[in-house]
C-alpha positions as CSV (number, residue, x, y, z in Angstrom):
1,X,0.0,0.0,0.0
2,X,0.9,3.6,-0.7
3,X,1.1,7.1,0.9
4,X,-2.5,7.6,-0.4
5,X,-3.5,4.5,2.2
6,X,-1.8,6.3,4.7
7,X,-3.5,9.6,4.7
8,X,-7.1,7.8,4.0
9,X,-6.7,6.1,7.1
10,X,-5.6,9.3,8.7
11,X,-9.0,11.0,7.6
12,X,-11.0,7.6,8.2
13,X,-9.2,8.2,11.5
14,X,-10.3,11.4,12.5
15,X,-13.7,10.7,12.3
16,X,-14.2,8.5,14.9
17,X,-12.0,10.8,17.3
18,X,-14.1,14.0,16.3
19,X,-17.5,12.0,17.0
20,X,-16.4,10.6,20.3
21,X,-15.1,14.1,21.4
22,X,-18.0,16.3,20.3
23,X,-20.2,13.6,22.2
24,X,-17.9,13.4,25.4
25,X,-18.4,17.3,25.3
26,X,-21.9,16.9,25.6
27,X,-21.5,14.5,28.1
28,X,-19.4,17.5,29.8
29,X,-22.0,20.2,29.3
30,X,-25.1,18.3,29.9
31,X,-27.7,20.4,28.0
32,X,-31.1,19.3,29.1
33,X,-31.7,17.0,25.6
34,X,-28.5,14.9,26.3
35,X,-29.6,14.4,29.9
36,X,-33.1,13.2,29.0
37,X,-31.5,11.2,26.1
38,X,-29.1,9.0,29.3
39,X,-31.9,9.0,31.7
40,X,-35.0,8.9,30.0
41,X,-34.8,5.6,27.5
42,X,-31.9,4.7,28.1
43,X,-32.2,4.6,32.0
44,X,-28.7,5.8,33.0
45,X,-28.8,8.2,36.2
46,X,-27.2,12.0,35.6
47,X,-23.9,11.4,37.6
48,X,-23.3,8.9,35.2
49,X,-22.3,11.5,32.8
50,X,-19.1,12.8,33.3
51,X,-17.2,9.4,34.3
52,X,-18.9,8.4,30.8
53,X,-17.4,11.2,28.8
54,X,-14.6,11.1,30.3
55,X,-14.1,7.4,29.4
56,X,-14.9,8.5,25.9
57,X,-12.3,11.2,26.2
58,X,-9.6,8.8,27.4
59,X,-10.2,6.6,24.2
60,X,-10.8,8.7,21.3
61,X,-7.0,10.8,22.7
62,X,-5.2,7.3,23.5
63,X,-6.4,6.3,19.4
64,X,-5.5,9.6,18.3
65,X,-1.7,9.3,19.4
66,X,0.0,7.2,17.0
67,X,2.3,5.1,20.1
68,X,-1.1,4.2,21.8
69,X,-3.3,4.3,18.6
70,X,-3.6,0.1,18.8
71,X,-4.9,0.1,23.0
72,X,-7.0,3.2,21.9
73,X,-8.8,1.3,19.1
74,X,-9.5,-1.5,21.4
75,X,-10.6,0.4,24.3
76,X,-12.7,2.2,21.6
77,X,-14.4,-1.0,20.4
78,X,-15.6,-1.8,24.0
79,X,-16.7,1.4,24.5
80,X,-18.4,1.2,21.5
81,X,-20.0,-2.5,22.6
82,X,-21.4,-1.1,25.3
83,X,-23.3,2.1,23.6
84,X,-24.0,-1.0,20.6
85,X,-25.6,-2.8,23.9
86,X,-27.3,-0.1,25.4
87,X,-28.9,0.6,22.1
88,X,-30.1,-2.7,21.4
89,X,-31.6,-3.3,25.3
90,X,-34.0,-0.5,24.6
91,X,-34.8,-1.6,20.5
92,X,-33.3,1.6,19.5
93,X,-32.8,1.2,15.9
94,X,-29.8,3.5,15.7
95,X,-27.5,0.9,17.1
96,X,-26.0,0.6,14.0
97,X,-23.9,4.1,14.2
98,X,-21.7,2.8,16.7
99,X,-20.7,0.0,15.0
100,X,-20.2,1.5,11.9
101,X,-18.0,4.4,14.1
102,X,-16.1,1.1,15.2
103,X,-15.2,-0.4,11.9
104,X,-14.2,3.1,10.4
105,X,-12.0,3.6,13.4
106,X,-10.1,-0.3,12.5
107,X,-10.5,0.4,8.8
108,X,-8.6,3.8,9.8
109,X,-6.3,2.2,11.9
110,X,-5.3,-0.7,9.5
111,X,-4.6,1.9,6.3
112,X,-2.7,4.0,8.5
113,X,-0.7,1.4,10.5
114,X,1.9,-1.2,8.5
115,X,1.7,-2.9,11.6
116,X,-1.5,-4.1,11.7
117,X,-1.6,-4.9,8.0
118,X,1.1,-7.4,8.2
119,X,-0.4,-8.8,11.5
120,X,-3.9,-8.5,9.3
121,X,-3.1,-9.2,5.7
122,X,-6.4,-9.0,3.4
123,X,-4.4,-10.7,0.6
124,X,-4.5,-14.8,-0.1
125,X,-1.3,-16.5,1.1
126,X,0.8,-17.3,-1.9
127,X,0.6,-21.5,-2.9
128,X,4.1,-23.3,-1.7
129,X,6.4,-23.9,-4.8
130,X,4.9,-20.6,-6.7
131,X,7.8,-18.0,-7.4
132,X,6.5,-15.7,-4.6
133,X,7.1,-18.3,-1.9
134,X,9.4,-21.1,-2.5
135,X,9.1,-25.1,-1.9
136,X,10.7,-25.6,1.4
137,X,13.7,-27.9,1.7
């Protein structure tokens, strides 16, 4: 893969951060919709809130920094399980946007990080004996 794969997981990367902050800041500030949004159908009590957004914080920062992008991605995807969960308990059909938020975040991760491609590879393992990978001896 090329420089272009780098900067569209770069991009695919920033949108999961910039959703999960923008929503931990609501968290933060509390306007009267998001708090009727936590307690009301989804049954969460107020003071719930902040440790909440603040979890969110922690994740979408520790997947933004490229040395902690790989725990952030995984702390992400439970966070993510459990808004996917809480969804679901209450037959809200908009479960769906956090696991698409999920897979962008890995799609982001895995075009941006050589790492994870080679621990990952989407590509069919060459047959033994073909030029790309030799018979062995």
């Amino acid at each position: 893969m090329g420089r272009w794969s780098v900067w569209v997981g770069r991009v695919l990367s920033a949108l999961p951060v910039l959703m999960m902050l923008f929503s931990a800041f609501l968290k933060f500030r509390a306007p009267p919709e998001v708090i009727q949004a936590f307690t009301g159908p989804f049954g969460y009590p107020q003071q719930t809130l902040t440790p909440i957004g603040i979890a969110e914080t922690a994740c979408a920062v520790l997947y933004a920094i490229p040395q902690t992008a790989f725990l952030g991605a995984v702390l992400m995807t439970g966070y993510l399980g459990g808004a996917i969960a809480t969804h679901v308990r209450v037959s809200d059909p908009h479960w769906f946007m956090p696991a698409v938020l999920g897979a962008v975040a890995w799609l982001g991760l895995y075009l941006r990080d050589p790492r994870l491609r080679e621990l990952l590879p989407l590509r069919r393992a060459s047959k033994v004996g073909s030029p790309d990978r030799p018979a062995a001896l």
